[in-house]
C-alpha positions as CSV (number, residue, x, y, z in Angstrom):
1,X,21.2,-5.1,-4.5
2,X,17.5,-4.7,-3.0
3,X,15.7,-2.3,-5.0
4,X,13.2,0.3,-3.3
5,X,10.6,1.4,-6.0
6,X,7.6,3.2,-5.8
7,X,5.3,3.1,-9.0
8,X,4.5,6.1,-10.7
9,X,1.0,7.5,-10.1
10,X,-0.1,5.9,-13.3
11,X,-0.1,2.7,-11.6
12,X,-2.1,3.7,-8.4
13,X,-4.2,1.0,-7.8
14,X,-6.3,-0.6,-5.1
15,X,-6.0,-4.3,-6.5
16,X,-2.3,-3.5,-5.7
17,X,-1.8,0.2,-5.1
18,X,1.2,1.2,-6.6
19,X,1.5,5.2,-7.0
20,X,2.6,8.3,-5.2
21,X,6.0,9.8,-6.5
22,X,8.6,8.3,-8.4
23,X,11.4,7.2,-6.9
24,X,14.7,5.1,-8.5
25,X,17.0,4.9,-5.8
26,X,18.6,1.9,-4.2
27,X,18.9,1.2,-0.6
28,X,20.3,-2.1,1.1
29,X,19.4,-4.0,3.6
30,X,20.4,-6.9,5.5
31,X,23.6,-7.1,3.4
32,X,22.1,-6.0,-0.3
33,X,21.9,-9.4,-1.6
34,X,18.8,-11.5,-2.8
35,X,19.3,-14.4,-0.5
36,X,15.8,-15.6,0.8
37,X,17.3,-14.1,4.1
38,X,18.0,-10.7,2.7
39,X,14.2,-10.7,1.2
40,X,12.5,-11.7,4.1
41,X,14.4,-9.2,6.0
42,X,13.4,-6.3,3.4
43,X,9.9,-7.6,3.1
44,X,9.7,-7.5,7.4
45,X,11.2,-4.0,7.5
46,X,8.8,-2.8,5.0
47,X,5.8,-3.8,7.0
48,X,7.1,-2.7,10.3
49,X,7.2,0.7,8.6
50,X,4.7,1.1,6.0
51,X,1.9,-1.4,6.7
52,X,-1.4,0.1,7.8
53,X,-1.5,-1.6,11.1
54,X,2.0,-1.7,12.3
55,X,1.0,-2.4,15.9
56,X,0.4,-6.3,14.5
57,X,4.4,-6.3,13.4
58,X,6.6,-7.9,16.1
59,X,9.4,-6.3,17.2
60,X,12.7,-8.3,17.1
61,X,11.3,-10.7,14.5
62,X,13.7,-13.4,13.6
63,X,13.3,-13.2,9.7
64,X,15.5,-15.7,8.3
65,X,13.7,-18.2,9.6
66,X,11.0,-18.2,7.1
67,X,11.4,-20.5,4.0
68,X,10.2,-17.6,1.9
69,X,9.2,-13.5,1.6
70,X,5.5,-14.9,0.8
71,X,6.0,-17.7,3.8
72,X,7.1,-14.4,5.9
73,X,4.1,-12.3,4.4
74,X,1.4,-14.6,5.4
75,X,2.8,-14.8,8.7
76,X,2.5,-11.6,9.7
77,X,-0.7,-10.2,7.7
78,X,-3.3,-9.1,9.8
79,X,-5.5,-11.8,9.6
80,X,-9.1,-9.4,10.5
81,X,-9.0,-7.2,7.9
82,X,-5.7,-8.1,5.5
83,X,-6.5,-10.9,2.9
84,X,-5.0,-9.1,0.4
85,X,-1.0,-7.8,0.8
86,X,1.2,-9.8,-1.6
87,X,3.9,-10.7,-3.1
88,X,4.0,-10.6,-6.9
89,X,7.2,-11.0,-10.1
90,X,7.8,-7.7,-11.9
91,X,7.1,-9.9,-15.2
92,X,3.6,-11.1,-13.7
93,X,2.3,-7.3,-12.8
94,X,3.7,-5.6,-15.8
95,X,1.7,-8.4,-17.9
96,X,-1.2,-8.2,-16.3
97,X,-0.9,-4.2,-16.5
98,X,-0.8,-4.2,-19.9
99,X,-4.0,-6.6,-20.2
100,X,-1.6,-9.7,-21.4
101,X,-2.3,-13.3,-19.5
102,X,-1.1,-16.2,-20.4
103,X,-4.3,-18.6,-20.3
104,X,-6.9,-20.1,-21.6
105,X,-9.4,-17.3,-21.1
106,X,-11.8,-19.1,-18.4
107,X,-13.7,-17.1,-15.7
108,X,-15.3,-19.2,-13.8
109,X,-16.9,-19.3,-10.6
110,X,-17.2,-22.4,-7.8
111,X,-20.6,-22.9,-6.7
112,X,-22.7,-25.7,-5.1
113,X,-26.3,-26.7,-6.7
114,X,-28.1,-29.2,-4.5
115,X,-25.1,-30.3,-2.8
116,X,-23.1,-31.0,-5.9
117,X,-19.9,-28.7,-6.3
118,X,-19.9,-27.7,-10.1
119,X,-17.9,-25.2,-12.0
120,X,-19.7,-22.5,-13.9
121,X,-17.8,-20.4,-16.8
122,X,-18.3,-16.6,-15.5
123,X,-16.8,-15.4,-18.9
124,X,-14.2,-15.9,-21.8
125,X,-11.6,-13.1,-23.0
126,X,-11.7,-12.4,-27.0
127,X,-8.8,-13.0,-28.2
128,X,-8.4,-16.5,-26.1
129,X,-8.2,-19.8,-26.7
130,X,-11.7,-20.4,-24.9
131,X,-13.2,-17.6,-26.8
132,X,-11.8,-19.7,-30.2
133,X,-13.1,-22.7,-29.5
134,X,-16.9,-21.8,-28.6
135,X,-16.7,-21.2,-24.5
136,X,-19.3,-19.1,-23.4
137,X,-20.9,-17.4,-20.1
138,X,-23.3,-19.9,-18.7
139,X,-21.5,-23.3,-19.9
140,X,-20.7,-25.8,-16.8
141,X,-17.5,-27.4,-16.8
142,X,-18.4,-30.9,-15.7
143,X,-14.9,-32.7,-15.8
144,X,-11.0,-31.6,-15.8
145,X,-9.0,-34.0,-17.4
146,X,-11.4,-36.5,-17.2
147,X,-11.7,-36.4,-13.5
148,X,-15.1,-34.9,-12.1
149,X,-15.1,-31.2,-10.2
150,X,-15.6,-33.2,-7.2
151,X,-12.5,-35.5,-8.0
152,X,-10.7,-32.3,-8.7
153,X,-11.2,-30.7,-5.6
154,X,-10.4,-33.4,-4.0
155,X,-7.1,-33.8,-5.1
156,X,-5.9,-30.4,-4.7
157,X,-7.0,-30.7,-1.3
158,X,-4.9,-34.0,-1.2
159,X,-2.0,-32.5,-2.7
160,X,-2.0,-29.2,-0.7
161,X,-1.3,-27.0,-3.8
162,X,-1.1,-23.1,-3.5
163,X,-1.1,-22.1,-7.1
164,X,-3.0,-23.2,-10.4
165,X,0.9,-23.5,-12.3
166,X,1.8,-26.3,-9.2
167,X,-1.6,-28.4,-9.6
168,X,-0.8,-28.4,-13.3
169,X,2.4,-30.0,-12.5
170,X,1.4,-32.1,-10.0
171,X,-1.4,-33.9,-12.3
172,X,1.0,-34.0,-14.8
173,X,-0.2,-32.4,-17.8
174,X,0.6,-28.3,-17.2
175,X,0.7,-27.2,-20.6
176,X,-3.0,-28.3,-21.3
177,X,-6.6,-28.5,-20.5
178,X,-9.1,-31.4,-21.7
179,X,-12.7,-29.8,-20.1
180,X,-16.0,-31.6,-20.8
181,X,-18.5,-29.1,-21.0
182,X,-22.2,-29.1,-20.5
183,X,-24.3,-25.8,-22.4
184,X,-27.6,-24.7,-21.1
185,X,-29.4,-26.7,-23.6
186,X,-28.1,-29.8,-21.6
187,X,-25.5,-31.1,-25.0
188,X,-21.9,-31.5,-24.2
189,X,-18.7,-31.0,-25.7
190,X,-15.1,-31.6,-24.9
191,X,-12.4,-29.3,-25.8
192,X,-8.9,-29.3,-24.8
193,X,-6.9,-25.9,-24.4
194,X,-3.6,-24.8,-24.4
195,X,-2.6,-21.3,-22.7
196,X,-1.8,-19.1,-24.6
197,X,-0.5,-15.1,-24.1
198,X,-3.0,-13.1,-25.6
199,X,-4.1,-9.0,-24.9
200,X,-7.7,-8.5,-24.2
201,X,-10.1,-5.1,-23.8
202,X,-11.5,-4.1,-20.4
203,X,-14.6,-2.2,-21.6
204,X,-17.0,-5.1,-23.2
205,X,-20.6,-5.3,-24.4
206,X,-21.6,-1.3,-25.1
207,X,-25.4,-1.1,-25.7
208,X,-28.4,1.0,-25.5
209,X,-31.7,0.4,-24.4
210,X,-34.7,2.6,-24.3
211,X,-37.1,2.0,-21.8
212,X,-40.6,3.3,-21.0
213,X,-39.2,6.4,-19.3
214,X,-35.7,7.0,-20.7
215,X,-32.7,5.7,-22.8
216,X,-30.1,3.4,-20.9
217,X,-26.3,2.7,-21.4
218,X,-24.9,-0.8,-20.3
219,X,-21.4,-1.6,-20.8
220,X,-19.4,-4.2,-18.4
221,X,-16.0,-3.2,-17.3
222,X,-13.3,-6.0,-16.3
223,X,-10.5,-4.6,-14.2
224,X,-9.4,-1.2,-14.0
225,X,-5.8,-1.2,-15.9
226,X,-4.2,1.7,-16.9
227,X,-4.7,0.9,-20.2
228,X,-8.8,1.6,-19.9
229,X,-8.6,5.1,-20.6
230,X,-8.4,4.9,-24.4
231,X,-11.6,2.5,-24.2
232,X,-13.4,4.9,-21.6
233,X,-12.9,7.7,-24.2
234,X,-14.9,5.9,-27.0
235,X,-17.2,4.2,-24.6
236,X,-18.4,7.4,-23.2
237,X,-18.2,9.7,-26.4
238,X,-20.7,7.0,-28.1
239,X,-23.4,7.1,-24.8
240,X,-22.8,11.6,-25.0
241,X,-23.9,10.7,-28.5
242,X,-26.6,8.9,-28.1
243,X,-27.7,11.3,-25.4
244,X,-28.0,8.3,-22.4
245,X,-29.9,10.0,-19.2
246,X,-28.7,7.1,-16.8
247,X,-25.7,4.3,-17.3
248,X,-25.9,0.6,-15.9
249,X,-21.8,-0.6,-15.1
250,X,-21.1,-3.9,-14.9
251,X,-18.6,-4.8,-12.4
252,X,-19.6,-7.9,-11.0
253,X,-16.7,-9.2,-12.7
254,X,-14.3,-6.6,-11.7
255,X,-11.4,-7.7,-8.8
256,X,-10.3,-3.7,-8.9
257,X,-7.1,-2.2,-10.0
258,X,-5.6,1.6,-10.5
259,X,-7.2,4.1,-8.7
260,X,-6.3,6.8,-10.9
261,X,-8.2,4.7,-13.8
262,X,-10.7,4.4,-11.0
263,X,-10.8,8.2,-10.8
264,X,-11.2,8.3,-14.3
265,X,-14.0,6.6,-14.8
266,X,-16.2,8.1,-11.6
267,X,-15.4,11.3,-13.5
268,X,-16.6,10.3,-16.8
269,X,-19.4,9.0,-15.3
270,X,-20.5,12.2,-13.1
271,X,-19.2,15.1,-15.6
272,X,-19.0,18.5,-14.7
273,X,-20.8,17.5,-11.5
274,X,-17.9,16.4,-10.0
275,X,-15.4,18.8,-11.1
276,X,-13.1,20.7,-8.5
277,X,-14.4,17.7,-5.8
278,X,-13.1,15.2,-3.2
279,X,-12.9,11.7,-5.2
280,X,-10.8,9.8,-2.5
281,X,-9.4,10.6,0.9
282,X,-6.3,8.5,1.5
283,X,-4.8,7.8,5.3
284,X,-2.4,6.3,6.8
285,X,-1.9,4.6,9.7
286,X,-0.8,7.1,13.3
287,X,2.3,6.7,12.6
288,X,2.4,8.1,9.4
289,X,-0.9,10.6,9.6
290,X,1.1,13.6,8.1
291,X,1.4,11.9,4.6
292,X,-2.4,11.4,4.3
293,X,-3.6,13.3,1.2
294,X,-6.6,14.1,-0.8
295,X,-7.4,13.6,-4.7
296,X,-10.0,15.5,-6.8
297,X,-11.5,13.8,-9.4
298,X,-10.0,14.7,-12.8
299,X,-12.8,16.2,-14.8
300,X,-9.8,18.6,-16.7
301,X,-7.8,15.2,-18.0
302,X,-11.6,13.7,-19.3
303,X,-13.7,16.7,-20.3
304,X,-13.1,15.7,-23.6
305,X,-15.7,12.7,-23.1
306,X,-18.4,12.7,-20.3
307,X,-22.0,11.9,-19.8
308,X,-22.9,13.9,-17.4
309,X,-25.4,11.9,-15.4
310,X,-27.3,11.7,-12.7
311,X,-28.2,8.3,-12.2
312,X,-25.8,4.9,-11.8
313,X,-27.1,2.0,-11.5
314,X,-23.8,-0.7,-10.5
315,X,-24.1,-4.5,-10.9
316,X,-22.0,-6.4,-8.5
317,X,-21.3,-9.1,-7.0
318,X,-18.7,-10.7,-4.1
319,X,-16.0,-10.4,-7.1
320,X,-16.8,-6.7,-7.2
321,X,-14.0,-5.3,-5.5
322,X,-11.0,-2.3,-4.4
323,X,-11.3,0.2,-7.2
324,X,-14.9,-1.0,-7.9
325,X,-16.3,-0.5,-4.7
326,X,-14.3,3.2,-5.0
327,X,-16.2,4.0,-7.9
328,X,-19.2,3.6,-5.8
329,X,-18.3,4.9,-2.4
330,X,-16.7,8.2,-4.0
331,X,-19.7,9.1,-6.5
332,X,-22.8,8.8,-3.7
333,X,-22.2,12.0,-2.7
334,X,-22.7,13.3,-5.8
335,X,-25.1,11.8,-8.0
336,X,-27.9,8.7,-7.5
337,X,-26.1,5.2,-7.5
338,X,-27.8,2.4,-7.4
339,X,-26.8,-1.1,-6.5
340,X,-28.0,-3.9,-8.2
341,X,-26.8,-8.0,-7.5
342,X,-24.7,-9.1,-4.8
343,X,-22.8,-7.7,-1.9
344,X,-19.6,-6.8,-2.8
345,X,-16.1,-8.2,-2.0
346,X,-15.2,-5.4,1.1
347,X,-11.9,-3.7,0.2
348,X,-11.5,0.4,1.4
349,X,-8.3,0.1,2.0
350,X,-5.3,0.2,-0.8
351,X,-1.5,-0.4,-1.0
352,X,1.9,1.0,-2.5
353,X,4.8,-1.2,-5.0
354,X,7.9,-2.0,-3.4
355,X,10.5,-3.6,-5.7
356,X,13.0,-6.0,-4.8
357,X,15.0,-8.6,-6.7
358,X,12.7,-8.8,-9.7
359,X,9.8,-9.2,-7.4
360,X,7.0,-6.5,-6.0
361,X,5.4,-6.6,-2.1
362,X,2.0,-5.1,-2.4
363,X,1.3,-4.3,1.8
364,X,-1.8,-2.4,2.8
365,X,-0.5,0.8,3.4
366,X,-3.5,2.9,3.9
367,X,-7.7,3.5,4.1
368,X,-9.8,5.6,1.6
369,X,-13.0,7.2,2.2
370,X,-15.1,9.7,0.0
371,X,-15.9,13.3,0.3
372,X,-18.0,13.0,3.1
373,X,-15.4,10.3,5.1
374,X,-17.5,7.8,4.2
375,X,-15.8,4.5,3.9
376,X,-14.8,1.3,6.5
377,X,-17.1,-1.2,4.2
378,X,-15.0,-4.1,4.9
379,X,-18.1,-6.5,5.1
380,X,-19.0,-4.8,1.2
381,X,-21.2,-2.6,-0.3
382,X,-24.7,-4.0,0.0
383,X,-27.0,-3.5,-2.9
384,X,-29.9,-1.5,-3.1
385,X,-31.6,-4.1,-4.7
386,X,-30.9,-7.9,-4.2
387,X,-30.6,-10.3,-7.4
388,X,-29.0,-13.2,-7.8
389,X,-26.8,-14.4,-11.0
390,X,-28.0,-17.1,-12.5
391,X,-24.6,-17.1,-14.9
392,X,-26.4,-18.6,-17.7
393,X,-27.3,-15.2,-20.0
394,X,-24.5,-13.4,-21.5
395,X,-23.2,-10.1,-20.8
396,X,-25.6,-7.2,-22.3
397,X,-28.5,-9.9,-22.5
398,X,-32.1,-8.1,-21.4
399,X,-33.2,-11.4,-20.3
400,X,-30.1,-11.5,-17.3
401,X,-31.2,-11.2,-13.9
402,X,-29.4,-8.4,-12.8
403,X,-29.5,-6.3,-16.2
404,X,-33.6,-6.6,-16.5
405,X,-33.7,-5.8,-12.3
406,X,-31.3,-2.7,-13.7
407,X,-33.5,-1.6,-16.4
408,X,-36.7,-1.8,-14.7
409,X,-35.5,0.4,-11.8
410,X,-34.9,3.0,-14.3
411,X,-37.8,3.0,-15.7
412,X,-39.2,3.4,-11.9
413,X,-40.3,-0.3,-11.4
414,X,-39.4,-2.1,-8.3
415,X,-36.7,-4.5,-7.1
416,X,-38.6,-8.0,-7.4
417,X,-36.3,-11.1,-8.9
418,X,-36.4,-14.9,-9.1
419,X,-33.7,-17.1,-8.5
420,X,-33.3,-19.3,-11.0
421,X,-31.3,-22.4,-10.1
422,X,-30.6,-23.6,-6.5
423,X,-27.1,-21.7,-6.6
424,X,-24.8,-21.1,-3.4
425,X,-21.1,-20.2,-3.1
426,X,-18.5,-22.4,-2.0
427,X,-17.7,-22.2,1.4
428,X,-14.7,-20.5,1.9
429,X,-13.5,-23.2,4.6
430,X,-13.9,-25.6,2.0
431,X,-12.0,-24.2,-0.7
432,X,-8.7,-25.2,-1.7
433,X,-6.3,-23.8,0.0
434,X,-4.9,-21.4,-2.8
435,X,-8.8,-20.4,-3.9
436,X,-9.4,-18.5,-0.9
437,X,-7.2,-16.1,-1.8
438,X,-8.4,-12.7,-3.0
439,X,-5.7,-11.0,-4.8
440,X,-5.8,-11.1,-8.3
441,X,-3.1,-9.6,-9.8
442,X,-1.3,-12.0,-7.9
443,X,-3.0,-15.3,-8.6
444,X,-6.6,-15.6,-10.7
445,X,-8.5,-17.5,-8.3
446,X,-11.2,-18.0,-10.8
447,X,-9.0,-18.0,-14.3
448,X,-7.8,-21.1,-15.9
C-alpha cells in the first residue's frame, strides 16, 4: 500500500520541509503496490498537484517508463530554480533527524589552488572517527586510497557514479578510507577510517570576546535538526548571562533544516523584539493560493532563554543555505544583521514529506518571504562585508578571516580582508556528477 504522510510540524524544514498537520491515512494509487511503476506513478501525481510550479508538469505523462521515482524526479524538476526536490529512505531522514550519520565525520570542501584541484577538510564531528584520529579544519587531504584528488576525480567521472556508497563499491574497498593528509605546518600523516554511526551536537564552539566597544558571542551552528532546541536553551542562557550586546552565528557550514527550529532560533536571537510578529510568510503556488499561511515567531515557547539583541552579525558562505538564509531574511526587519563571508547558497523556497513504501519525496511545494514580503533571493544572500575562507583556522579562532572581519565590525571598524591562499571553487560543470547536488539530507555532497 502507498502511504500518504505528512510530517508533524516538528519536522518543518526547508532542507526538506516536512510539517503542516498530521495526517496517517492511506490512499492508493496506480494499483497500491510498490512496483517501480506504482512509485513513479505516486511520485508524478504528487508533483502535478503539490509542486510549486505545476505548469512545468506534463499532462498525460507516461510514468512507467522511468527506471526509477528518483530517474522520474529529475526528469521533471524544474531545472531554473529546483536543484533541490528529492527523494530520500525513511531510515536515512529519521537518522539524520536525530543528528546520527554513519561516517567518518569529514566536511570537506572542493576547491582549486593554482590550477590544482585539492580537497580541504571544512570540519570533523566529535564523536567521529576523524575527530579520534586527529582530523582537523584546515588539513588537506592529498590522496584517497592512494590515488591523488586529481586521480580521484577522474575516475568518478569515468565511472559515472551518483552516490558516495556506489564509488565505494566500485573502487572496491566501501567499508574504509586510507587518506594521506597534509597539516598546515606542511607534515603529513595517513590515516585510514572506517564509518562508523555516531550522534553529534549542532551548536559548537560557544565563546566570548570583549572588544574595544562591547562584549561578543560566537557560537557556529551546523544544521538546524529538531533536536537543537535543548542546545539553543543553554547556548543562549550562558550569552543572557554573560550579558552579550551583539552575537556572531556561524552558519557557513549550515545546508538548512526545520523551519520551526529555524524559528526558534531567530526568536532567541531577537527576544521580546520579535514577539507577536511575522517570522515567515509561506505560499503556494495559484493553484493552491488559499492554503498560504503565516507563522509568528515563537517568543512564548523560548522566553525562558533569549538575548535580546540588537545586532547579528551572520558568517556564511555558498553552503549557507534554506533555514539559514531564513534566519536572516526573517530577522532584517527587526533588528541589525549583518553579513559577513560569502554569498549564500539561494534557497526561499521550502517543501513538505510524502511517504511512500519506506521512502519520502521532498518536492518544492511553496516560497517564503518575511514580514515585509521580502524574499525571491535565489542567487543568495550577499554579504555585507566580503571575506574569503581561508579554511585553515578552526572554528572560534580570532585569527579566522571571517570571525576577526566579525569582530571588528562590532567594534565599528571597517570591512577590509586579505585572501590568504589562491582559493576558488570547483566549477560546478566540472564536478562529479553526484557533487553537484545540493540536497543534503539526501546525500552529503561534502561528507565522507
Amino acid at each position: 500500500m502507498l502511504i500518504r504522510s505528512v510530517l508533524v510540524a516538528t519536522t518543518l524544514s526547508l532542507l526538506g520541509c516536512n510539517g503542516g498537520s498530521s495526517d496517517d491515512g492511506s490512499e492508493s494509487v496506480a494499483g497500491g503496490s510498490c512496483s517501480i511503476p506504482d512509485q513513479n506513478e505516486y511520485v508524478y501525481q504528487k508533483l502535478k498537484t503539490n509542486y510549486l510550479w505545476p505548469e512545468t508538469i506534463p499532462d498525460g505523462l507516461n510514468s512507467s517508463s522511468y527506471s526509477s521515482p528518483e530517474t522520474l524526479l529529475n526528469a521533471l524538476r524544474y531545472r531554473e530554480f529546483d536543484k533541490y526536490s528529492y527523494i530520500t529512505t525513511e531510515a536515512k531522514y529519521n537518522a539524520q533527524s536525530n543528528n546520527e550519520y554513519k561516517a567518518t565525520g569529514i566536511y570537506f570542501k572542493w576547491l582549486v589552488e593554482n590550477g590544482e584541484d585539492i580537497l580541504i577538510v571544512r570540519y570533523t564531528d566529535e564523536n567521529s572517527p576523524a575527530r579520534s584520529a586527529g582530523v582537523v579544519r584546515g588539513d588537506e587531504i592529498i590522496e584517497i586510497d592512494g590515488m591523488t584528488i586529481s586521480e580521484y576525480i577522474k575516475k568518478i567521472e569515468e565511472l559515472n557514479y551518483d552516490s558516495w556508497e556506489k564509488v565505494r563499491q566500485g573502487f572496491g574497498n566501501p567499508n574504509d578510507y586510507v587518506f594521506k593528509i597534509r597539516r598546515t605546518d606542511s607534515s603529513e600523516y595517513t590515516v585510514s577510517l572506517i564509518p562508523v554511526t555516531y550522534s553529534t551536537n549542532t551548536v559548537h564552539d560557544l565563546k566570548f570576546f570583549d572588544t574595544s566597544a562591547n562584549k561578543v558571542a560566537y557560537f557556529a551552528y551546523k544544521n538546524f535538526s529538531s533536536a537543537s532546541k535543548e542546545e539553543f536553551k543553554t547556548a543562549f542562557s550562558q550569552i543572557k548571562r554573560n550579558q552579550a550586546d551583539a552575537l556572531i552565528l556561524d552558519l557557513r557550514m549550515n545546508p538548512g533544516g526545520s523551519v520551526l527550529t529555524a524559528n526558534h532560533l531567530a526568536t532567541r536571537i531577537a527576544g521580546q523584539q520579535v514577539s507577536s510578529r511575522t517570522f515567515a510568510n509561506f505560499m503556494f503556488s495559484a493553484q493552491r493560493s488559499n492554503e498560504n499561511f503565516s507563522r509568528p515567531f515563537k517568543y512564548n515557547e523560548v522566553s525562558d532563554a533569549v538575548a535580546n539583541l540588537n545586532t547579528l552579525y551572520v558568517l556564511t558562505s555558498s553552503n549557507t543555505c534554506s533555514a539559514s538564509e531564513l534566519v536572516i531574511n526573517s530577522l532584517k526587519p527587526f533588528i541589525d544583521v549583518k553579513v559577513v563571508g560569502g554569498k549564500t547558497c539561494g534557497k526561499p523556497i521550502g517543501m513538505y514529506g510524502h511517504s511512500f513504501c519506506g521512502n519520502i519525496l521532498f518536492p518544492i511545494e511553496f516560497q517564503l518571504t518575511n514580514s515585509q514580503n521580502e524574499g525571491g533571493y535565489f542567487d543568495g544572500i550577499s554579504p555585507s562585508c566580503e571575506v574569503d575562507d581561508d579554511y585553515a583556522h578552526r572554528f572560534g579562532d580570532e585569527s579566522d578571516p571571517l570571525l576577526s572581519t566579525a569582530l571588528r565590525l562590532s567594534a565599528g571598524g571597517s570591512c577590509t580582508a586579505l585572501r590568504s591562499r589562491n582559493l576558488v571553487n570547483r566549477p560546478a560543470r566540472s564536478e562529479p556528477a553526484f557533487m553537484i547536488k545540493s540536497e543534503p539530507s539526501q546525500f552529503k555532497e561534502d561528507f565522507f
